[in-house]
C-alpha positions as CSV (number, residue, x, y, z in Angstrom):
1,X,-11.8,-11.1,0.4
2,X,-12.0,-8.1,3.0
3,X,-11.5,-4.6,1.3
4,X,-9.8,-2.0,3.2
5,X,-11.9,1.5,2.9
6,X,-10.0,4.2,3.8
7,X,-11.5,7.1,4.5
8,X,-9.3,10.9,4.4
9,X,-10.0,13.1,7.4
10,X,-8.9,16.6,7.7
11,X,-9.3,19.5,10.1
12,X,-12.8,20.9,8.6
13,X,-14.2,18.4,7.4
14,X,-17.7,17.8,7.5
15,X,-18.4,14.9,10.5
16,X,-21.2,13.0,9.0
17,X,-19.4,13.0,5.6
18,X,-17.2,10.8,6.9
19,X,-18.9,8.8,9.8
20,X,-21.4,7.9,7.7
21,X,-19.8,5.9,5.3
22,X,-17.8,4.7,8.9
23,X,-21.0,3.2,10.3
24,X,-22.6,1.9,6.8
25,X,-18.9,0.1,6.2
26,X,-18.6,-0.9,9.9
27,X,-22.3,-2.3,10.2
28,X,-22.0,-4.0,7.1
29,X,-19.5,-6.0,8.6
30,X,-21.2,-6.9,11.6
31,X,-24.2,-8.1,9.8
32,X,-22.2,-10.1,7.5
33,X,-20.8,-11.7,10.3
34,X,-24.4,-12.8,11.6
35,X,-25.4,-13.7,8.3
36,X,-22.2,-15.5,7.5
37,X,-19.9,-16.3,10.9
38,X,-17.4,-18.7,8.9
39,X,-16.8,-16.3,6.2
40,X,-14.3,-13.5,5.8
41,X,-15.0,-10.1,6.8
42,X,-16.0,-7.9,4.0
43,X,-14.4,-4.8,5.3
44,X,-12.2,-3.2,7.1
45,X,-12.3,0.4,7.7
46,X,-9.9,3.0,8.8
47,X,-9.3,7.0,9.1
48,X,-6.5,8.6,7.2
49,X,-4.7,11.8,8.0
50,X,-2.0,13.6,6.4
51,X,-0.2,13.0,9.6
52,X,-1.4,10.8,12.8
53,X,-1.9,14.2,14.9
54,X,-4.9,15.2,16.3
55,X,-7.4,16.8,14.1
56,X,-10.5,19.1,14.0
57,X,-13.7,18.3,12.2
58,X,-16.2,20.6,11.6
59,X,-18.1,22.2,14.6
60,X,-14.9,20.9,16.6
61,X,-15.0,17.5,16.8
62,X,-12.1,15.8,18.0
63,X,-10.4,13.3,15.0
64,X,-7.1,11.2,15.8
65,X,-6.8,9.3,12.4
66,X,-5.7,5.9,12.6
67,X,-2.9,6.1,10.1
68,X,-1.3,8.5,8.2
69,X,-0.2,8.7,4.6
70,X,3.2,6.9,4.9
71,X,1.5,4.1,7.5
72,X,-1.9,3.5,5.3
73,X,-1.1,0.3,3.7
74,X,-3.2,-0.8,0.5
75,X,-6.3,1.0,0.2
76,X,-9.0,-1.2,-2.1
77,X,-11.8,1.9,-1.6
78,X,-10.7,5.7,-1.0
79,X,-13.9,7.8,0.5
80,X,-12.7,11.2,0.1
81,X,-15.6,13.5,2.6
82,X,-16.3,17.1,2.0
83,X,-16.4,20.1,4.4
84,X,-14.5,23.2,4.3
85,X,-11.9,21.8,1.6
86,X,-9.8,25.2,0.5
87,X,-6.9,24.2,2.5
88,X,-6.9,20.7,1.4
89,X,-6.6,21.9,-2.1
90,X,-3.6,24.2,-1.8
91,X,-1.6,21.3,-0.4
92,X,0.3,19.6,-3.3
93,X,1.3,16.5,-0.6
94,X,-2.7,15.8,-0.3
95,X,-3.7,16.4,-3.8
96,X,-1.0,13.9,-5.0
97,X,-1.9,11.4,-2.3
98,X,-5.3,11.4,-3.4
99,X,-4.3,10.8,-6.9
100,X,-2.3,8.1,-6.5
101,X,-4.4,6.2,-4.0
102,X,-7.1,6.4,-6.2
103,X,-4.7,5.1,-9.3
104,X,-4.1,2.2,-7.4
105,X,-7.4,1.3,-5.6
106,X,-10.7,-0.6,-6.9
107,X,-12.6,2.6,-6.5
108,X,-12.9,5.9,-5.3
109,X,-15.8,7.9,-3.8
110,X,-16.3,11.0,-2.5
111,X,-19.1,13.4,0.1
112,X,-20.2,16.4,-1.0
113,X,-17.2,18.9,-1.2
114,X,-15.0,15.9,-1.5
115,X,-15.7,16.1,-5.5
116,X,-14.0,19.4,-5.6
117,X,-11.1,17.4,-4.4
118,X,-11.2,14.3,-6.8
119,X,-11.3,17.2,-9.6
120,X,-8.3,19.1,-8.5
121,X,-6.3,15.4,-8.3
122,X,-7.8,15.1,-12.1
123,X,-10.0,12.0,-11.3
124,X,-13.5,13.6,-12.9
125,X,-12.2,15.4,-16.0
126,X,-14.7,14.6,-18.5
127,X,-17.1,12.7,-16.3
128,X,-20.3,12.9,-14.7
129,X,-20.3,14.3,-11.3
130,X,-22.2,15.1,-8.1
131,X,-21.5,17.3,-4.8
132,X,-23.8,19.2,-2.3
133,X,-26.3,21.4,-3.9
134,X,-24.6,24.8,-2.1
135,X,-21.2,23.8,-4.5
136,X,-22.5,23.1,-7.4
137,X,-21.7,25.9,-9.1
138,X,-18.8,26.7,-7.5
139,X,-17.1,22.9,-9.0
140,X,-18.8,23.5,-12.6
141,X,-16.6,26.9,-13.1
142,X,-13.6,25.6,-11.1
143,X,-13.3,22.3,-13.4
144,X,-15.6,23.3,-16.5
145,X,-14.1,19.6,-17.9
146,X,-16.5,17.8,-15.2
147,X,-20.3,17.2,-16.2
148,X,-21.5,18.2,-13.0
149,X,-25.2,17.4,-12.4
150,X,-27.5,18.7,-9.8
151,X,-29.7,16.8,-7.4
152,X,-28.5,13.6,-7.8
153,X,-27.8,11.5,-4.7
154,X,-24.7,10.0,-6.0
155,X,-23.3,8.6,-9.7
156,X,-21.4,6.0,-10.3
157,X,-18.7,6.1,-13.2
158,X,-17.3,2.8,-12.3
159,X,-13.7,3.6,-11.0
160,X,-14.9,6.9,-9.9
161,X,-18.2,7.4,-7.4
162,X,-19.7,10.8,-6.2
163,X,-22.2,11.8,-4.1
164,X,-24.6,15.1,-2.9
165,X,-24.3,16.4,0.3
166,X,-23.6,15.1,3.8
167,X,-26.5,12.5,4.4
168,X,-26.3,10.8,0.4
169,X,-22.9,9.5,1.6
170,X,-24.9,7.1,3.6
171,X,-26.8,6.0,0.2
172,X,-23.7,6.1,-1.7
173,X,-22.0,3.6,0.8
174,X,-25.0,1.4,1.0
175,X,-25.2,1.9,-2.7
176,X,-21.3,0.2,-2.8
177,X,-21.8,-2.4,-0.2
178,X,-24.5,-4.0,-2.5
179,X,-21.9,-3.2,-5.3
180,X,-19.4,-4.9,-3.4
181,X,-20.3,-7.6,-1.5
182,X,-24.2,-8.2,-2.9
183,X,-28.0,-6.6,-2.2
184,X,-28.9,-8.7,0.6
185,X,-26.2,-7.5,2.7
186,X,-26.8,-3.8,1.6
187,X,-30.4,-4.5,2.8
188,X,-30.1,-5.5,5.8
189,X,-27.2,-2.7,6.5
190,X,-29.9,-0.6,6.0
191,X,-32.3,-2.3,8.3
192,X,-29.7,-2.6,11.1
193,X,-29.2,0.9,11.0
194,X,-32.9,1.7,10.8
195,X,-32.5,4.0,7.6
196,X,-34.6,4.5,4.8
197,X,-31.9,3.9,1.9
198,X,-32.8,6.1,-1.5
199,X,-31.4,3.7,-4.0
200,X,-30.2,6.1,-6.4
């Protein structure tokens, strides 16, 4: 079975946020591939904008999303990143997107600031949950219904997975290829990209 991850891109938002989980889902493919050549791919991964127009990340990087919200298709894992996310909450198109995408997907997961967004979209009201040191306080009084716990490089709820700042994205993703589609592959992921995963 090959699970689509889609991952939301917006102007501001933080680059590694959402490359990171891009190259863990992308590599982990590859290596399957090597480890297993006859065997479906485990995922496929693609950008998703609010529209298909060219976007600005963080720092002004360049984004053209490969679909938008009408042209996604069936999304089996939404990665919402973080960044500069004040916009993003004020729109009532994104905010319900998020929210239904997430109703009907496997799981949903979000990088650093992201969290802020999977709380306005009511997907962490009375759970446990994670975001960038810097915004911890700031998503405990905006949603005082999440349990938001510091220094933790990611929690999984199940349905719902969130994760600390920029780089714990990468651990997080590792975290739900092994989830996914078994340790061994997570491993060697991990290997292939030469990083020292922090397993939780």
């Amino acid at each position: 079975m090959t699970r689509t991850i889609g991952i939301y891109v917006f102007d501001d938002v933080e680059v590694l946020d959402f490359t990171g989980p891009y190259e863990v889902f992308t590599c982990a493919t590859r290596v399957a591939a090597k480890m297993m050549p006859d065997a479906e791919a485990p995922f496929r991964v693609r950008t998703v904008g609010a529209t298909a127009a060219m976007l600005r990340a963080r720092a002004g990087l360049s984004v053209l999303p490969e679909a938008d919200f009408a042209g996604a298709g069936k999304i089996d894992v939404l990665i919402v990143p973080g960044g500069v996310v004040t916009a993003e909450m004020s729109k009532p198109d994104v905010i319900a997107w998020i929210a239904a995408t997430a109703k009907a997907s496997e799981l949903t997961a979000s990088v650093c600031t992201g969290a802020i967004l999977l709380a306005q979209a009511g997907l962490l009201d009375g759970q446990e949950a994670t975001t960038h040191w810097e915004d911890v306080a700031e998503l405990r009084a905006a949603f005082p219904q999440v349990r938001v716990l510091a220094e933790r490089r990611w929690i999984d709820n199940g349905a719902i997975v969130t994760s600390g700042g920029i780089s714990a994205g990468i651990d997080m993703s590792l975290h739900l290829v092994e989830r996914l589609a078994g340790r061994e592959l997570a491993v060697r992921t991990a290997r292939q990209m030469d990083y020292d995963w922090n397993e939780g």
